[in-house]
C-alpha positions in Angstrom: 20.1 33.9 21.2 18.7 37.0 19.7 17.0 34.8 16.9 15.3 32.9 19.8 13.5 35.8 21.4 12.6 36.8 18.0 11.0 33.7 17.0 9.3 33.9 20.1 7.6 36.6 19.6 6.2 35.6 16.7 4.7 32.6 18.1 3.2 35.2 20.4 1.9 37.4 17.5 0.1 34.5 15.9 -1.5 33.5 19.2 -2.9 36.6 19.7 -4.0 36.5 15.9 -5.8 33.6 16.3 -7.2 34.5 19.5 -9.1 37.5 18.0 -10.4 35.2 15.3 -11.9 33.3 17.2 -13.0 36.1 19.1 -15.0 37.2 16.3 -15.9 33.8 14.8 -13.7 33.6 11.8 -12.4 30.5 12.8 -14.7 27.5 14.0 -13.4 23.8 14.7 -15.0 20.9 12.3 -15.7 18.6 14.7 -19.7 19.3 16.0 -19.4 19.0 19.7 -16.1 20.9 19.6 -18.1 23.6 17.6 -20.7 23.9 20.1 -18.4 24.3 23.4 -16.2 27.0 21.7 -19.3 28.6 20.4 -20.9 29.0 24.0 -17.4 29.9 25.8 -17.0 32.6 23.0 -20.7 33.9 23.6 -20.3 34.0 27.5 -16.4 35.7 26.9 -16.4 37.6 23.7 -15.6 40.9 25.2 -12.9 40.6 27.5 -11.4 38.1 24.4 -11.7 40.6 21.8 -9.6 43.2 24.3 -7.2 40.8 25.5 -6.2 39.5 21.9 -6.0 43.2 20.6 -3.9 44.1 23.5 -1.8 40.5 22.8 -1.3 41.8 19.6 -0.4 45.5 19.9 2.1 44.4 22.6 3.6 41.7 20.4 3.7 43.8 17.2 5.8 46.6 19.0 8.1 43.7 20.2 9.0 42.6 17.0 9.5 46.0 15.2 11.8 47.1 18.4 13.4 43.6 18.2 14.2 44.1 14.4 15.5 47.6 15.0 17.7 46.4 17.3 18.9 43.6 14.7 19.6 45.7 11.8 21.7 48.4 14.3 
């Protein structure tokens, strides 16, 4: 069960990963139409996106070092 949590939280930390990339337009889909739509909702939301994913990640990162800790006790 403690494994679970962990893996978790993992998942989390990569979301919030990706989220700031895209945030900052490091990662753009292929398709043209797809481009376009996440280009405009990244434009109208890039600052609250770029805060949120930071704080995503901060939060997540402490998680899994305090999880790990608590493992290897």
């Amino acid at each position: 069960m403690e494994y679970t949590g962990l893996v978790f939280e993992f998942i989390f930390l990569i979301m919030g990963i990706y989220l700031y990339l895209f945030a900052i337009g490091k990662i753009t889909p292929k398709d043209p139409k797809a481009r376009e739509r996440g280009e405009t909702f990244r434009k109208a939301n890039e600052r609250w996106l770029r805060i949120g994913s930071l704080l995503l990640v901060a939060i997540m990162l402490v998680n899994v070092v305090l999880h790990i800790m608590d493992l290897m006790k």
